[in-house]
Structure formats: structure tokens, C-alpha cells
C-alpha positions in Angstrom: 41.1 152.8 123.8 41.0 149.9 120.7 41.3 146.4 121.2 44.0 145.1 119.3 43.0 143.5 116.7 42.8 139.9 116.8 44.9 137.2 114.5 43.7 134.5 112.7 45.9 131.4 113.6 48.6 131.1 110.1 48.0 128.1 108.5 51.1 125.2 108.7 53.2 126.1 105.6 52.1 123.5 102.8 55.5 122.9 102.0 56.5 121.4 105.1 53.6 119.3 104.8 54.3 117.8 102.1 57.8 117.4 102.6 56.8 115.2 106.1 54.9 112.6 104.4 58.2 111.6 101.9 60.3 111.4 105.1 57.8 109.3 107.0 57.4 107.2 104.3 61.8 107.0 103.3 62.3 106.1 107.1 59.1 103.1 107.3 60.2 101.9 104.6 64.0 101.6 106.0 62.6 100.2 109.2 61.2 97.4 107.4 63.8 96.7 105.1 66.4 96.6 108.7 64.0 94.3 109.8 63.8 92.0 106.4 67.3 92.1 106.7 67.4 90.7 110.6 64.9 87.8 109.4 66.2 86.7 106.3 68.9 84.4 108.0 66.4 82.6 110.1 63.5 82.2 108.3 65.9 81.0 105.1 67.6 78.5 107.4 64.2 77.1 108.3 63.2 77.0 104.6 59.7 78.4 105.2 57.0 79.0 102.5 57.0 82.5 104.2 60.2 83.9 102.9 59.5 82.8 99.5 55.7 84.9 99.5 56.0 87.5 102.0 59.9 88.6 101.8 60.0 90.1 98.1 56.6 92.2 98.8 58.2 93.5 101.8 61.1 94.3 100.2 60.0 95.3 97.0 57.5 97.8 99.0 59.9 99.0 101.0 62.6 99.5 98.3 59.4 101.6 96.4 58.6 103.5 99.5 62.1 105.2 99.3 62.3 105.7 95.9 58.5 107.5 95.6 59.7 109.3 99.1 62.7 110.5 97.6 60.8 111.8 94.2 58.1 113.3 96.1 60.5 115.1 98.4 62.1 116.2 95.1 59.2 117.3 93.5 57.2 118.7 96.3 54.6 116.4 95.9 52.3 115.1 98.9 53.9 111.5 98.3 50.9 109.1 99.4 51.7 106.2 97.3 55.5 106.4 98.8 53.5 106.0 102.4 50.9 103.7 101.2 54.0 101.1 100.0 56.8 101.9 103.3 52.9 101.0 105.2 52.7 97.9 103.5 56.3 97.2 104.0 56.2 97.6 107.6 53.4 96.2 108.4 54.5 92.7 106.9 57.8 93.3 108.2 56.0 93.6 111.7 53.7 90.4 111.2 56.6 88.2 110.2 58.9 89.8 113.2 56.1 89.1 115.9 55.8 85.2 114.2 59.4 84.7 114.4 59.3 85.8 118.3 56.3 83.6 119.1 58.0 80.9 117.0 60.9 81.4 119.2 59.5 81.6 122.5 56.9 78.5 121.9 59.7 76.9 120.5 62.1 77.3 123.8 59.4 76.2 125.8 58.8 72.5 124.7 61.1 70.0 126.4 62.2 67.0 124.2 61.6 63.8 127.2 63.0 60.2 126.4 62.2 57.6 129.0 64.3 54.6 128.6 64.0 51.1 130.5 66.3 47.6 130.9 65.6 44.8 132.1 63.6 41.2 131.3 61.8 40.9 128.6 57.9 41.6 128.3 57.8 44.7 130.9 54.9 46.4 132.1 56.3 50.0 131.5 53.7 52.5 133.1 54.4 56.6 131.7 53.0 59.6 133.2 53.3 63.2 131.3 51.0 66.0 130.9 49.5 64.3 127.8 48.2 61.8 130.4 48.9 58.2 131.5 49.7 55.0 129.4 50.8 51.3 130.5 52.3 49.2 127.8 54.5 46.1 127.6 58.4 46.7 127.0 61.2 44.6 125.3 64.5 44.1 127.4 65.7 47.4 126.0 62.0 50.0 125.6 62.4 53.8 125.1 59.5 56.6 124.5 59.7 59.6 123.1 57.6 62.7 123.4 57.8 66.4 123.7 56.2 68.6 126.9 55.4 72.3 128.3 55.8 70.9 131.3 58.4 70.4 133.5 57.6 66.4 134.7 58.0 63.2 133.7 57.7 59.6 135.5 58.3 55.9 134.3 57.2 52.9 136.3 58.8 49.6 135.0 57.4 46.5 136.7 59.1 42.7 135.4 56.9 40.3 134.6 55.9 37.5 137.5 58.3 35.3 136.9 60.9 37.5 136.6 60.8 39.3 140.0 64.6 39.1 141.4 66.0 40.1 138.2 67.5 44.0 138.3 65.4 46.5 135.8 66.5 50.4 135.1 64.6 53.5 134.0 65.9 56.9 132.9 64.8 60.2 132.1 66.6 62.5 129.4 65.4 65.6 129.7 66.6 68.2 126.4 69.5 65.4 126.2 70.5 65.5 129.7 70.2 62.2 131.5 68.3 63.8 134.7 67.0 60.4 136.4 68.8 57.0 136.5 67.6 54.6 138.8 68.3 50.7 139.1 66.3 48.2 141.1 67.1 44.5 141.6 63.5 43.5 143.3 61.8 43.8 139.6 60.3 47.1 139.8 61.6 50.6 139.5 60.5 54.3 139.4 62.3 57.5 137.4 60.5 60.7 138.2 61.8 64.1 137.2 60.1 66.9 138.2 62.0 70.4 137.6 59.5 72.5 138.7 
């Protein structure tokens, strides 16, 4: 009895071959041109440098990965310049997508703290953040600015000797929200805030 006679694995048809790299290449390129689209609003409204270099080459890539997809799939042809662009394309579309979403996410995280203070003139004012600790003198009406990651804040306000009985006030506006408001009439008085 004869063995059969073995096959030799067929080939993939060419064809189809060449026909997948066009299509790859028609739907990068439409990938990045959604996500040009998505990012155009913000990164306009911020009037960064960015849109002005990066947002025509990923357009005008993308824009000549379909067109060199949709020859090549026309033609037959292998259409590697169509992938090489919708490539290009994507991967800048990528690169200023994942910016934006850092952007976002550091940009979330910082709180804006303004410590404000009444009272005689020529306070000690005493601040306490995560940048560290100062002590300064205050007019009758002192405020500091400062933006955080962290979640704290405290501001020690001490009259001068001589003007002990008289009341002094502190606050804390956290993001624009008064959080702390405290009054004192023995010259001294603490804000803290602390939201974690």
C-alpha cells in the first residue's frame, strides 16, 4: 500500500497580500485623522506651538495615507509608502493624544491655595505648604498665593507686641472655595486645611 503523497503548504495568494497593506494603511491613517479631529479644539484653544508644527504633518500624512491606500488597492500594488505616511500619521496623532492626557491629568491635580490674613498692621504671618515653611511680615490686609499637589495648607498670623488684644483672621481658599475661616481676638490665629 502507497503513502499518499504529501502536499506542499500553498502559498497565501499575493493578491490578498497586497490588497491588506492599502487597507491597513486607509484605516491608520483614519484613526489619526479621528484623533486630529478630537484634539484640534483643545490644543487650538490653548494656542500651543504644537498645533501649528505637528497638526498639518499629521494631517497631511494621514490625508496621503488614504489616497496612496486607495491607489494601491486600485492598482494592486503592495502600497508601502501609503503605510509608511498613515505610520507617521498615527504615531504623531498618538504622541500628541498621550501629551494632552498627561496635560490633563497633571493639570487636575494642582490645587490653586490663597491664604488671606486681617488684622493690625506689621503681622508676623507664618505659611506652611509642601514647598516648605516661610515667616514674613503682613500689612493689615496680606494674602499669598501659590499652587500645590498636595492636599494641605496652614497660616499662623501672630500681631505685633503691642498689638495683642486686637482681633486678627486667616483664611484658606482652596480651588476658590473658602475652606478655613477663623477669627481670633487674643492677637494670634491659625487656618489649617488639610483634605486628605
Amino acid at each position: 500500500m502507497s503513502e499518499p503523497m504529501s502536499r506542499k503548504p500553498t502559498a497565501p495568494d499575493e493578491s490578498a497580500r497586497r490588497s491588506g497593506m492599502p487597507t491597513v494603511a486607509i484605516w491608520f491613517s483614519i484613526i489619526a485623522l479621528v484623533l486630529c479631529i478630537l484634539l484640534a479644539l483643545p490644543y487650538l484653544a490653548l494656542r500651543s506651538p504644537v498645533a501649528l508644527l505637528f497638526f498639518p504633518l499629521a494631517v497631511g500624512t494621514g490625508i496621503a495615507g488614504i489616497i496612496l491606500g486607495v491607489r494601491a488597492r486600485r492598482s494592486a500594488a503592495r502600497g508601502g509608502w501609503a503605510l509608511i505616511c498613515s505610520v507617521v500619521a498615527l504615531l504623531i496623532s498618538s504622541v500628541m493624544t498621550i501629551v494632552f492626557i498627561v496635560g490633563m491629568i497633571s493639570a487636575t491635580s494642582i490645587n490653586k491655595v490663597e491664604l488671606r490674613g486681617q488684622g493690625p498692621e506689621g503681622m508676623s504671618a507664618s505659611m506652611s505648604h509642601d514647598a516648605g515653611d516661610r515667616t514674613e511680615t503682613w500689612p493689615a490686609e496680606g494674602w499669598a498665593e501659590f499652587n500645590t499637589k498636595e492636599s494641605w495648607a496652614e497660616l499662623t498670623l501672630e500681631a505685633p507686641d503691642d498689638a495683642q488684644s486686637e482681633t486678627v483672621n486667616c483664611q484658606i481658599i482652596w480651588n476658590g472655595e473658602v475652606v478655613v475661616d477663623e477669627t481670633s481676638d487674643n492677637g494670634t490665629v491659625t487656618c489649617r486645611y488639610d483634605a486628605g
